[in-house]
N, C-alpha and C positions, 0 to 999 in steps of 0.2 A: 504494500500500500504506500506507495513513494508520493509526496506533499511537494506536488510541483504549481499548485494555483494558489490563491490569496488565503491570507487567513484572517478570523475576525475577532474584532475583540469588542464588547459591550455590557458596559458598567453601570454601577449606580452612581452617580453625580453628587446624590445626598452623603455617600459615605468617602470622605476624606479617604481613608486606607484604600477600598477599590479606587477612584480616582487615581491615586497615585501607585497603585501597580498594573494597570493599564498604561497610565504613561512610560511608565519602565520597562514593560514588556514592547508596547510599541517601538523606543527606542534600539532594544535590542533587537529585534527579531531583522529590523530594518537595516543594524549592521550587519547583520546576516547575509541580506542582500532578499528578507524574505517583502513580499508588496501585502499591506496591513490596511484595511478597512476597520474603524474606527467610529463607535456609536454608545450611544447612552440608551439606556433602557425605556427610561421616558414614550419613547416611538411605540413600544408597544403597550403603555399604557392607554387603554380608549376614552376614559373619563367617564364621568357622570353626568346623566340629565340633568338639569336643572328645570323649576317647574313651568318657568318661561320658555325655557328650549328643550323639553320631554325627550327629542331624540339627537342623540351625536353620534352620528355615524358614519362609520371610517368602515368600508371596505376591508374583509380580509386581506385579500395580495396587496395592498398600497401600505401593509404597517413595514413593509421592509425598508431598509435605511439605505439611503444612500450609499453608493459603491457595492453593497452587499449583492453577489450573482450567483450564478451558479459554479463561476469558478471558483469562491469559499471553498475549500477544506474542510476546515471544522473556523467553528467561533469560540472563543474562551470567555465565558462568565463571572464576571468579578463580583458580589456580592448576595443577599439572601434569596428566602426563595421566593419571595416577592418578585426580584429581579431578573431569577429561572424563568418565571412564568409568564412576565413582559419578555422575553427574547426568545422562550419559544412561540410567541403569538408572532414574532418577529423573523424567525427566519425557518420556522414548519411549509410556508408555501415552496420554501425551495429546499426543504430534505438539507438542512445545513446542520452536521451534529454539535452537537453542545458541551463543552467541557465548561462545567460549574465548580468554580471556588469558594469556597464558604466564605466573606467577607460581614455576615450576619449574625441573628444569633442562634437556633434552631437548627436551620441549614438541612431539614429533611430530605430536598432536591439537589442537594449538591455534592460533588464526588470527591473534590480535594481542599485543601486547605492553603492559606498562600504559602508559608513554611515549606511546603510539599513540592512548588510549584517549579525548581531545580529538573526533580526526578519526571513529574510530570511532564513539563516540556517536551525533554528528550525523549521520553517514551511517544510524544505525538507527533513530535516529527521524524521518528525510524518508522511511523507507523504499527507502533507496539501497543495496538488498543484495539477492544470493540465495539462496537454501537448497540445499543439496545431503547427499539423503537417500543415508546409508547401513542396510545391512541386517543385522540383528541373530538370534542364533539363542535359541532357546528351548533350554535343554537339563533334562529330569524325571530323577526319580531313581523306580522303581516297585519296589514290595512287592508283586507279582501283577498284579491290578488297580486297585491302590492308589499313586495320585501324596503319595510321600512328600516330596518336595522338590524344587525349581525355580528359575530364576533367568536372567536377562537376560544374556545374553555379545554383547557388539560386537565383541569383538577375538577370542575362543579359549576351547575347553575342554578340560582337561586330564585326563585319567586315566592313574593310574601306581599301584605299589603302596608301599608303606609299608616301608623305606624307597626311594627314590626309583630309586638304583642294584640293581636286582633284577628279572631276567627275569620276565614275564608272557607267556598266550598270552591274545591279545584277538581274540573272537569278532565281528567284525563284519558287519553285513548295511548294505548301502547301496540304500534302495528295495527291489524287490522282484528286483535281482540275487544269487549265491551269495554266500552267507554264505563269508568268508575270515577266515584263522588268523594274525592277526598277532601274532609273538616280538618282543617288545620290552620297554627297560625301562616304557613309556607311550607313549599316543596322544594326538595334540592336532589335533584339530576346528579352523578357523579360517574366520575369514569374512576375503574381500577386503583389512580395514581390521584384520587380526590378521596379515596375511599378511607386515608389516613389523616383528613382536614377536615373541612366543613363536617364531613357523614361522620367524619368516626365521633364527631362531640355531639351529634345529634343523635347518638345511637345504633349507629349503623357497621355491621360487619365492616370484618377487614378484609380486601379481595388481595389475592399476590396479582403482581401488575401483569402477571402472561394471560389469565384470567380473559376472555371472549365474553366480556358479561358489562352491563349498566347497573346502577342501583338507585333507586327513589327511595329517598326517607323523608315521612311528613316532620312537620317541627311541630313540635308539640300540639299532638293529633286528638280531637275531643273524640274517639272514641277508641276504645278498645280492639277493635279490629283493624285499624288502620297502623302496619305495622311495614318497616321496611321489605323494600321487594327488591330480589336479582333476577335479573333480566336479558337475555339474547342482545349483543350489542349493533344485531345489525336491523333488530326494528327500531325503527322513528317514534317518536313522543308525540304528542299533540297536545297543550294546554290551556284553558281558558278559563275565568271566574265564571263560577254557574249564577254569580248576580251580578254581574260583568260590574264588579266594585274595580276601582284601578290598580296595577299592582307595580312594584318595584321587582326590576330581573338585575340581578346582578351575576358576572360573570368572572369565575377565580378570584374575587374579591376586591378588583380593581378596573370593572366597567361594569357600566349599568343604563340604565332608561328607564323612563314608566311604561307602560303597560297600558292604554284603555281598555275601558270595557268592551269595545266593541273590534278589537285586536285578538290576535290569539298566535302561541307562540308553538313554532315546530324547532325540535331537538333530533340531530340525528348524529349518528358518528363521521366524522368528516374525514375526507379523501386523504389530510395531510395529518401523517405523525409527527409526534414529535421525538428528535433524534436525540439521544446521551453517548456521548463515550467513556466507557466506562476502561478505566486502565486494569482493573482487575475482574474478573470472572463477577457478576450480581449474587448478592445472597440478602437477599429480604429478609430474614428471619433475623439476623446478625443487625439490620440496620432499622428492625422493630424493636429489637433490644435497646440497642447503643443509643437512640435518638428517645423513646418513648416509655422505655422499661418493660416490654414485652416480655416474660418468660423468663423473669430473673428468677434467683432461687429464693425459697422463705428463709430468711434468715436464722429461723427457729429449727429448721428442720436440721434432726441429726445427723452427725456426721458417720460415715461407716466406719465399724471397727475391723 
């Protein structure tokens, strides 16, 4: 796997440290003699409706940065997973992998640390890595037949109503099964690689990201049967308030719009992954542990004699 086109590098702006090992890696790579596209995370944030402009909407393929093509390599990520998830919305139209540095605090979505970033280097430019694609969902916003707004989710999509705490009925269709009446305060949509965010604090399974599956969890659902569901990732969603009250969608926790009543929103899984390289073999179980406390031992428990 010889690295003979650009490579890309794309940071968080807000955090001094990424800032400045982006500019040092730019500089280097450049004495190398390598050609470096250079971007802020910002671009693949969408923003929020405001209630005067209810819709902002930026086109999936236009959130790619300037210089960014198809002759990228890989892009290296300087900061949390905030900034993972702004630069996969960022360069998944073009299948560009991702190496992510933890410059945050959490860092669930990221692979190395800047300390690390010596070894890592040289392991991506011999071409000593793998990529391990995850799946990302498309979710529209329609006026009839009219796609009013759209947007890139890796992790979840959220609908709820304004404000947050406040029953809604949400009319779902999954594929071309019965349409069902979920009482909730909102629903959240989640892929695999969402299933550790938003769903896991609202109650929802944890899926390993190989996992060909969706998951719906109501948020705090007024009835007892309304519980989370896993789902075939290749049927589409269909959502609408059964009292076409308005709703707030938010997207990976960093875009969003209102909703009317007279809208209704389709979710499906989208043509573009999102790419990670990974410099060592994936072990999920190991990174449930380290990150969340998955499967540590009781303390209490004895030891064998």
């Amino acid at each position: 796997m010889a690295v003979v086109g650009k490579i890309g590098i794309i940071y968080n702006d807000d955090k001094p440290e990424a800032q400045q090992a982006a500019g040092e890696l730019r500089a280097m790579l450049e004495q190398r003699g390598r050609r470096v596209c250079l971007a802020t995370g910002v671009g693949g944030l969408l923003g929020y409706a405001q209630p005067g402009s209810p819709v902002c909407h930026t086109p999936i393929e236009w959130l790619t940065p300037p210089g960014f093509d198809r002759d990228v390599e890989f892009t290296i990520v300087f900061g949390g997973d905030g900034t993972v998830l702004s630069a996969s919305r960022q360069c998944a139209p073009l299948g560009i992998p991702l190496l992510t540095v933890n410059t945050g605090h959490l860092g669930f979505l990221t692979e190395t640390y800047l300390e690390s970033m010596p070894a890592a280097l040289d392991a991506l430019l011999s071409g000593d890595y793998q990529v391990e694609e995850r799946i990302t969902l498309a979710v529209q916003v329609w006026e009839g037949t009219t796609r009013i707004w759209e947007a890139l989710a890796l992790n979840e999509v959220v609908l709820h109503r304004e404000p947050l705490a406040k029953l809604c009925h949400f009319e779902v269709q999954v594929g071309s099964h019965a349409l069902v009446d979920i009482p909730a305060d909102g629903v959240i949509l989640s892929t695999p690689t969402g299933s550790t965010a938003y769903a896991l604090s609202a109650g929802g399974p944890v899926l390993s990201p190989g996992v060909a599956a969706l998951l719906m969890i109501p948020i705090c659902p007024h009835s007892l049967a309304s519980r989370a569901l896993v789902f075939d990732d290749r049927e589409p969603v269909q959502i609408v308030a059964a009292n076409r009250s308005r709703l707030v969608l938010v997207a990976d926790g960093n875009a969003g719009c209102y909703v009317q009543g007279e809208n209704h929103v389709t979710i499906h899984r989208s043509p573009y992954q999102a790419r990670f390289v990974r410099l060592r073999p994936p072990e999920f179980f190991h990174l449930l542990r380290q990150k969340l406390g998955w499967g540590l031992p009781h303390q209490a428990k004895p030891k064998p004699t």
